[in-house]
Each structure stands twice: as C-alpha cells, then as structure tokens.
ROMI-812729 format. One record per residue (C-alpha): residue number from 1; x, y, z. Coordinates in pm, whole numbers, padded with zeros to 5 digits. Layout:
<recs>
REC     n        u        v        w
REC   NUM        X        Y        Z
...
</recs>
This chain:
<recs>
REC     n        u        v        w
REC     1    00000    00000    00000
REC     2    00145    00349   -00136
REC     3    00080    00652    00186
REC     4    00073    00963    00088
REC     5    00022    01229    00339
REC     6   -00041    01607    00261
REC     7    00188    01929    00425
REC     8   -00096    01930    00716
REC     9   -00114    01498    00763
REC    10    00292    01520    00845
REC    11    00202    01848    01062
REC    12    00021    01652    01230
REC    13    00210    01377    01312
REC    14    00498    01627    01410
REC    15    00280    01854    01650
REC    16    00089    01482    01808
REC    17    00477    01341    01838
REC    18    00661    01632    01946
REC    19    00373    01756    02127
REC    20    00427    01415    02339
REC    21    00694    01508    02451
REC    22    00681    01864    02511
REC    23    00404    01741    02740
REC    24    00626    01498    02928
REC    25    00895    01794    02940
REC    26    00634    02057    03099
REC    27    00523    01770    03356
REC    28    00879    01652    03423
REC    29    01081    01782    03777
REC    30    01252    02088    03786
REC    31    01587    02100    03663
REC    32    01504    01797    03432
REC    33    01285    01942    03121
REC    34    01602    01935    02936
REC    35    01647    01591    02988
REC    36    01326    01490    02957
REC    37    01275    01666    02610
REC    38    01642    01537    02520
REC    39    01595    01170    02582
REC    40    01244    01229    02405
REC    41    01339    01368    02069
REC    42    01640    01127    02043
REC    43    01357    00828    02057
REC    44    01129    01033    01819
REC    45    01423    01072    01562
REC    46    01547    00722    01606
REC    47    01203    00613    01412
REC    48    01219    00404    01143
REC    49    00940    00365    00851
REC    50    00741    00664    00699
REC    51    00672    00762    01033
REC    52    01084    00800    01094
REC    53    01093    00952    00787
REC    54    00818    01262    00863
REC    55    00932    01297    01256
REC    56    01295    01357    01174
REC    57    01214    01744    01185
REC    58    00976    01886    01495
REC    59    00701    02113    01389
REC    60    00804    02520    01298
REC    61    00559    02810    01395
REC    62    00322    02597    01620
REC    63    00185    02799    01920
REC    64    00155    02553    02209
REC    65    00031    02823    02472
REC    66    00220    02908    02766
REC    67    00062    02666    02988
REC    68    00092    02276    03018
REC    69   -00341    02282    02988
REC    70   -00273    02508    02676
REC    71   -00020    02249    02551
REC    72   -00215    01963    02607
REC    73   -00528    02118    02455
REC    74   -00350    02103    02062
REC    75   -00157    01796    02167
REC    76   -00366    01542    02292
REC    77   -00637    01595    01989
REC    78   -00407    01587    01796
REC    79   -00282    01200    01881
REC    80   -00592    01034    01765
REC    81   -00636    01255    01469
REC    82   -00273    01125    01392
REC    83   -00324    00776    01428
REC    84   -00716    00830    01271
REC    85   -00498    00954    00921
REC    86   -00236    00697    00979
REC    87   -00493    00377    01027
REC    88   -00666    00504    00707
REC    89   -00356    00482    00518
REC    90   -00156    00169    00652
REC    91   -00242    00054    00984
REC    92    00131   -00080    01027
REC    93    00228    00283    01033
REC    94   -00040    00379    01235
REC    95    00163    00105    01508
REC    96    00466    00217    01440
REC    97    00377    00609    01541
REC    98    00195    00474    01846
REC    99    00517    00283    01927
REC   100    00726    00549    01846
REC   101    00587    00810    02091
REC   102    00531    00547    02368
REC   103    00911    00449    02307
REC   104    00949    00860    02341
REC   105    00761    00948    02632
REC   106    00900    00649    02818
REC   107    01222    00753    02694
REC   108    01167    01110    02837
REC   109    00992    00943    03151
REC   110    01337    00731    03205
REC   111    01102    00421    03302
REC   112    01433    00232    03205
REC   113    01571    00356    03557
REC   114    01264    00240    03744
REC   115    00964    00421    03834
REC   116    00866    00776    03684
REC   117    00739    01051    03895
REC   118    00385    01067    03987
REC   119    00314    01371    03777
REC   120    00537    01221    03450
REC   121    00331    00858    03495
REC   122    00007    01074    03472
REC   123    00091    01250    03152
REC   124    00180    00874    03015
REC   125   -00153    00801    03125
REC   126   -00292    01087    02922
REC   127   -00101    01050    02626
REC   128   -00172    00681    02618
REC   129   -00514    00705    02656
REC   130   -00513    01003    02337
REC   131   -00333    00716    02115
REC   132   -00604    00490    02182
REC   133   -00868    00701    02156
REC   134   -00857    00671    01775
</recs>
C-alpha cells in the first residue's frame, strides 16, 4: 500500500509526536525538562518507517500556549487525529507512530531507571489514553 500524506497529515504527526513530549517535558521535575525533552526527541528521531521519515524534523511556527493545559489542549487531539490519518492509510504505520511516541515518552519518563514521577506517569496516562482514543 502506497501513503501519501499532505503538508498538514505530516504536521500533524509532528505537532501529536513532538507535542508528546513537550508534554512529558512541561510535567517533568525541575531542573530535568532538558532531559526529559532530550531523551524524548532522540527516541522520536530514532524512528524508522514513513513515520521515521516525517518525525525527523519537529514542527516550525506551532503555538503551544504558555501553559501545560494550553499544551495539552493542541496535543492530545491531535494523537488520535494522527493515528485516525495513519490507520486510514496503513495501519502498520499507524503502530509504528503509536510505538514510536510510547518508546518517546517512556524515553523522556526514564522508566528504564525504574519508576517515573507521579506527575510524568500521569501524563503517560494521558497521552496513552489520546493514542487509543482513535
């Protein structure tokens, strides 16, 4: 199956993916946003597949508000409209972006070191639940 996906289907892929983990780098502990985001975006631009091939740049000129409720109000619609486009298209993409921001957020969550912080394994909550919401 050939995907083809307009300017505004890879926007928004970026702003669901990148959102992600903006959101996890808003919600993480002081002093550890950089991190967070760092360990994040590595994840997203390790992808592989079309969905590797559209998240290798973040999104330029979105406004994500000032606030983490701003934030999450154009990122977490924007996860099920990404995996609605993607499931329409080729569902094995549509897998690989939901693995690729749940590799990302747990990447930016550092679940690899044990336990995240209450308020990081509550945004992985919400971010999950936007994924399967589609």
């Amino acid at each position: 199956m050939s995907v083809t996906l307009s300017d505004q289907d890879k926007l928004t892929l970026r702003v669901a993916a990148w959102g992600a983990v903006s959101l996890m780098s808003a919600a993480g502990a002081a002093g550890s946003a950089h991190k967070v985001a760092t360990d994040g975006s590595i994840a997203l631009t390790s992808a592989t597949g079309l969905v590797g091939h559209v998240l290798t740049k973040a999104p330029k000129g979105v406004k994500y508000g000032k606030s983490v409720a701003e934030l999450a109000d154009v990122v977490l619609p924007a996860l099920p409209a990404a995996m609605r486009l993607l499931k329409r298209q080729d569902p094995a993409e549509a897998d690989n972006f939901r693995n690729t921001v749940i590799v990302a957020i747990e990447a930016a969550a550092r679940t690899h070191q044990g336990r995240p912080s209450p308020t990081l394994a509550d945004m992985i909550r919400k971010i999950t639940a936007a994924l399967d919401a589609a």
